[in-house]
N, C-alpha and C positions, 0 to 999 in steps of 0.2 A: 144917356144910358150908362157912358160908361163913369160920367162922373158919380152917378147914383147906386154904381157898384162899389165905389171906391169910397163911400161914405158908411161904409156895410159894418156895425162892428165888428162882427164874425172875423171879416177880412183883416183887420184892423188886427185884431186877436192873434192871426196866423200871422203877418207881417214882422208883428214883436217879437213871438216866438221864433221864426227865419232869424231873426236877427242875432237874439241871445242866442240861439244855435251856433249860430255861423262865428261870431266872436268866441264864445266857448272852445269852441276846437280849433280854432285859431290860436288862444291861448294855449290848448292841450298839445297844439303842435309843436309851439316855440318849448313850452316845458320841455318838451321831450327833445328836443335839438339839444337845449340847454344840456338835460341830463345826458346826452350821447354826447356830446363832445367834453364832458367834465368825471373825472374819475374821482372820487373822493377816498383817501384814505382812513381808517382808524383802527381803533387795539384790535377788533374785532376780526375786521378784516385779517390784518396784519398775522392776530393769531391764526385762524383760520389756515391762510396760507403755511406759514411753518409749521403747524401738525401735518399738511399734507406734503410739504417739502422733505420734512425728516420721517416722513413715516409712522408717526406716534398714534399710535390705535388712543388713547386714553388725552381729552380735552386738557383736562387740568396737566399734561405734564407742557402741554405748549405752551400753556397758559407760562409757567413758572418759567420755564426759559424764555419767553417773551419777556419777562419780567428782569430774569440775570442777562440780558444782554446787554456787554459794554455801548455805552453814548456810541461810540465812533461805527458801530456795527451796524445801529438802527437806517441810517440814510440807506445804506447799498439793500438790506430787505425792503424798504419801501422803492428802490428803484425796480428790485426785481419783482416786487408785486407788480407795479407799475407797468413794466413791460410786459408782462403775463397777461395784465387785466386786459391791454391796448391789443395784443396779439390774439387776443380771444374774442375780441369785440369786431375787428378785423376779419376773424374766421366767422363770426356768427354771420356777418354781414353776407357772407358767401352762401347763407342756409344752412351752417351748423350749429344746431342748436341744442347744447347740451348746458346745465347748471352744474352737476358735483363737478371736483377739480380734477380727477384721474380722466373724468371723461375729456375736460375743457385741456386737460396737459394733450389729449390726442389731436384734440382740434389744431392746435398749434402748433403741435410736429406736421401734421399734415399742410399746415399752411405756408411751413417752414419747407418741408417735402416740393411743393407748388412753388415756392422762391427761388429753393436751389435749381430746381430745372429750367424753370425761365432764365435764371442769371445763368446759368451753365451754356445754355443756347447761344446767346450774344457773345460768347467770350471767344476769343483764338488767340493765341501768341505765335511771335517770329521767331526764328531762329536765335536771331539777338537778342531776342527779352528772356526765351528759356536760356542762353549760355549766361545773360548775369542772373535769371535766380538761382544757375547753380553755382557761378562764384559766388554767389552771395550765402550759400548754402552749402558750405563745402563739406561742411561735418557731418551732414547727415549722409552725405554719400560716397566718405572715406572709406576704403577698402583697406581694413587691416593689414600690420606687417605681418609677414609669415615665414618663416623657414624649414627647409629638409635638409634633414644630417642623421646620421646614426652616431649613436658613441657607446664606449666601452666604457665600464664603470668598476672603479677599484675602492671595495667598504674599509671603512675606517672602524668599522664596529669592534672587528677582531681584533686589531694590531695599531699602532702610534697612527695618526692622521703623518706624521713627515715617511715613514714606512711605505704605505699605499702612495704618496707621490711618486717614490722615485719608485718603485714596481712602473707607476704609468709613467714616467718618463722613460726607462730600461724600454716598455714594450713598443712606447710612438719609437722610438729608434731604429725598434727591429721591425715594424711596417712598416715605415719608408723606406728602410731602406731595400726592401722587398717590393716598393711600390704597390703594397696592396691594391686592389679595388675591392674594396670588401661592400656588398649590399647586406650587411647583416640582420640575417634572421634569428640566429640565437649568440651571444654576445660571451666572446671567449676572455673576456673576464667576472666577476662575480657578478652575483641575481641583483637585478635592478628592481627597485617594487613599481615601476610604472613601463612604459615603454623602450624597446632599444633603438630604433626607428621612427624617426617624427616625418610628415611628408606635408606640406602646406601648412604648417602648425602656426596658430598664432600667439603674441607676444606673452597674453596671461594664461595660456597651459605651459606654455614651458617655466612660467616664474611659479606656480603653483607647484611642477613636480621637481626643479630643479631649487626654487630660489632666486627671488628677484637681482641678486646682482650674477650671478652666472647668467641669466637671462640674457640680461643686459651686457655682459660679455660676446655671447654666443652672438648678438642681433649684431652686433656692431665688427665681427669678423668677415674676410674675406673668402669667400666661397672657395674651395681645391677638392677638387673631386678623387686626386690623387695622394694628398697631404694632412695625414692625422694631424689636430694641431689642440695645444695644452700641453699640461695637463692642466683645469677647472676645476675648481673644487666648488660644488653644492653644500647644501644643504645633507646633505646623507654620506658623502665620498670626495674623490678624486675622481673627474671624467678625463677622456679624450673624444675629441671629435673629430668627425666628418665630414664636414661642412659643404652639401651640396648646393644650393640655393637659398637666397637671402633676399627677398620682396619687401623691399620698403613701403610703407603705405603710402597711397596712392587716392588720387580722385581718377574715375574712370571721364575716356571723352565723353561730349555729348553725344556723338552718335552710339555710343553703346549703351545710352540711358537714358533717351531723348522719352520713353515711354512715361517711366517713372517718373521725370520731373515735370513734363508736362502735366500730368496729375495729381502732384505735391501741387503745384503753382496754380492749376485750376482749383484744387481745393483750397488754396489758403486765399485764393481772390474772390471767391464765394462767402465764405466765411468774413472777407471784408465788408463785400456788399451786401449780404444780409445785417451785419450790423448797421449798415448805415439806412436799410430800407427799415431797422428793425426802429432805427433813431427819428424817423421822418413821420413813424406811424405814432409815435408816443405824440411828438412836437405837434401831433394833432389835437391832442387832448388837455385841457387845464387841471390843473393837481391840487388836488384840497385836501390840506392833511389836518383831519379830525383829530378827535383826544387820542390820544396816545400814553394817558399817565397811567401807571399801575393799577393793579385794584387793591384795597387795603387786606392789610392780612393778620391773622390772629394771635395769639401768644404761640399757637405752635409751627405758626409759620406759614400754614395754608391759607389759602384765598377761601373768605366765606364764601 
């Protein structure tokens, strides 16, 4: 019986057809592996991508800057395509399925979004590894030089600049030897156009209203809470000063900023390993770079 079914050509009919079926989509399969794991580049694309990179509402002006773009500029846009295509192919794969690029650039901040937080979780540092990234990092967390002083200001405008010296030498004379303590609020020599009183002041306001080498006088004096000292000459006059306080710049300890660099440090170790997870996901892919030559252009210069 059953050899006699098996003789059937009907059967015979559907066997072949199982077959070419099942080999067909077998083929359609690997095609498609094929195509998933291989990213092909060309002009196309390429344009494509930098009208929505730059924003360029109108085809033809990407077209043309695709066209003036220096030899050595082309590789690093086909990597950043590259990385784009591989990070979207990546997010699709998670069920986001979107084709224009404004939707596919969301894809891939969000996948990015999904990256930092998982690497963010795994990460903790010691004591020891935040104090060397902040000596390793001293200059972002330099705390400016500062000074507090009052001073009296003698203008050169009216009379000889050697005149207004000794005036402000004559006066440092006659407060000290009164031992002043003056906190001045209004400055019993002539109108200053800026401030008479500086109080935590740092290095480029006072070179802005006095002039960069009085500045740099002023920084490099001995604090006297009791002892006029000058007379300086700016930019606008002859000063005297007061020299209350003088703050060298400074890195603060880690415990007084252990917040902020642990979060410099986690950020920038994030930003490591997403490049490197962004590197792992490319090396997944084979790279086929299509035409890429110009398209020819006419006496006035435009692309037919």
């Amino acid at each position: 019986m059953l050899r006699r079914f098996l003789k059937e050509p009907l059967i015979h009919f559907f066997a072949v057809g199982i077959l070419v079926f099942t080999a067909f989509d077998l083929f359609n399969q690997n095609e498609e592996t094929d195509l998933a794991g291989k990213i092909v580049v060309d002009r196309t694309k390429l344009v494509d991508f930098l009208q929505f990179r730059e924003r360029l509402a109108d085809p033809s002006t990407a077209e043309t800057m695709f066209d003036q773009l220096p030899t050595q500029e082309i590789q690093p846009l086909i990597d950043e395509y590259v990385k784009n295509e591989a990070l979207y192919r990546e997010a699709k794969a998670l069920k986001l399925d979107e084709t224009d690029y404004p939707l596919r650039q969301r894809l891939i901040q969000q996948l990015g979004f999904a990256n930092e937080g998982s690497i963010a979780t795994s990460i903790s540092f010691t004591e020891t590894e935040l104090q060397n990234y902040l000596d390793a990092n001293e200059e972002k967390y330099e705390v400016s030089a500062t000074i507090t002083f009052s001073h009296i200001f003698f203008n050169t405008e009216s009379g000889s600049s050697e005149a207004a010296r000794v005036a402000a030498t004559y006066r440092k004379r006659q407060l000290n030897q009164q031992r002043a303590e003056h906190q001045l609020k209004t400055s019993p020599g002539d109108s200053f156009p800026h401030e008479v009183r500086y109080v935590e002041e740092k290095a480029d306001v006072i070179a802005n209203h006095f002039g960069e080498p009085m500045q740099k006088i002023l920084f490099a004096m001995e604090p006297n809470d009791n002892g006029w000292q000058g007379p300086f000459e700016s930019k606008h006059g002859w000063h005297l000063a007061l020299i209350n306080m003088v703050s060298p710049a400074r890195v603060p300890l880690l415990s007084k900023i252990s917040g902020q660099v642990e979060q410099d440090a986690l950020h920038e170790r994030i930003l490591e390993e997403k490049k490197k997870i962004h590197r792992s996901i490319v090396d997944r892919y084979v790279i086929e770079i299509g035409d890429l030559s110009t398209k020819p252009r006419t006496e006035t210069g435009r692309t037919p």
